[in-house]
N, C-alpha and C positions, 0 to 999 in steps of 0.2 A: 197936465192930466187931460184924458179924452173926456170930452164934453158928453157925449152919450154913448157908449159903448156899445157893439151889438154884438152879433153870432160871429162876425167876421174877427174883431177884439179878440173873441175869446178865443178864437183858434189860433189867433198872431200872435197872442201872448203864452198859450200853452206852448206851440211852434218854439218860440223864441228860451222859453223856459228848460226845453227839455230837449232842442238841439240848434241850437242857435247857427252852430258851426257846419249845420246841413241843409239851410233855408233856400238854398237854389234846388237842389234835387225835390227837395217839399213843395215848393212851388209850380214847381214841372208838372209834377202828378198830381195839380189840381185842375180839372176842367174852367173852362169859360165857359162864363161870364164869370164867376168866382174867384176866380184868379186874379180878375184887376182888381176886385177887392179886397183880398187877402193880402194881397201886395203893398195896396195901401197901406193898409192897418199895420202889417210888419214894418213897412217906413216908418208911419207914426210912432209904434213903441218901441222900434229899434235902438233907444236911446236911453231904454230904463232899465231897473238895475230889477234884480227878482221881486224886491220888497214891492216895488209899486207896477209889475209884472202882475203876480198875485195880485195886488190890490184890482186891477184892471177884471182880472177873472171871476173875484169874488164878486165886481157889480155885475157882471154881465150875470151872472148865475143867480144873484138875491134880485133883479130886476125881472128877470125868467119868471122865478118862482112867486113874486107878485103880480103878475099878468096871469100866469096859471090860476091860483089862487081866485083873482077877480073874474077871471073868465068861467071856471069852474061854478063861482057860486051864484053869477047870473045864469048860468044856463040848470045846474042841479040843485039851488037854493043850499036850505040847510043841511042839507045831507052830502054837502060837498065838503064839509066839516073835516072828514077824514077819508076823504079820497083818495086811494092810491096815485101817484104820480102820471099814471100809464094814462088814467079816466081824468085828471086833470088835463092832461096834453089833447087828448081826443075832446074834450069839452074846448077849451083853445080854439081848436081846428074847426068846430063845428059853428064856433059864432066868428068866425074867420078872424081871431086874433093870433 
């Protein structure tokens, strides 16, 4: 399994889930500096099966959503409680997490 997952995970694993069989042409049309890590990341999960595929996307997206979450509620306190997604992401941005 990947020790910590990030942005780049989640897009080699979505990649990999929904065209596995087109990962050179996907690769192509990603820019550098991105690319040698998308690259990575498809080597490293190039060897799993959907189940732990998913499993990979799901951390990276419930790891998101708790740094949102934290970052949300030190910068808006209690009222970050029911923050749309959009003002959790821009609160994120703001205390530069």
């Amino acid at each position: 399994m990947v020790s910590e997952p990030g942005p780049e995970h989640a897009f080699a694993a979505l990649a990999l889930l929904r065209c596995r069989d087109r990962m050179g042409p996907v690769l192509d049309a990603i820019a550098e500096p991105r690319r040698l890590d998308v690259a990575r990341a498809v080597a490293e999960l190039d060897g799993f099966d959907d189940y732990h595929l998913k499993h990979v996307l799901a951390e990276v997206v419930r790891r998101e959503e708790r740094t949102l979450r934290e970052a949300t509620a030190l910068f808006l306190g209690a009222a970050s409680q029911n923050a749309p997604r959009t003002i959790r992401k821009w609160a994120a941005r703001m205390i530069g997490r």
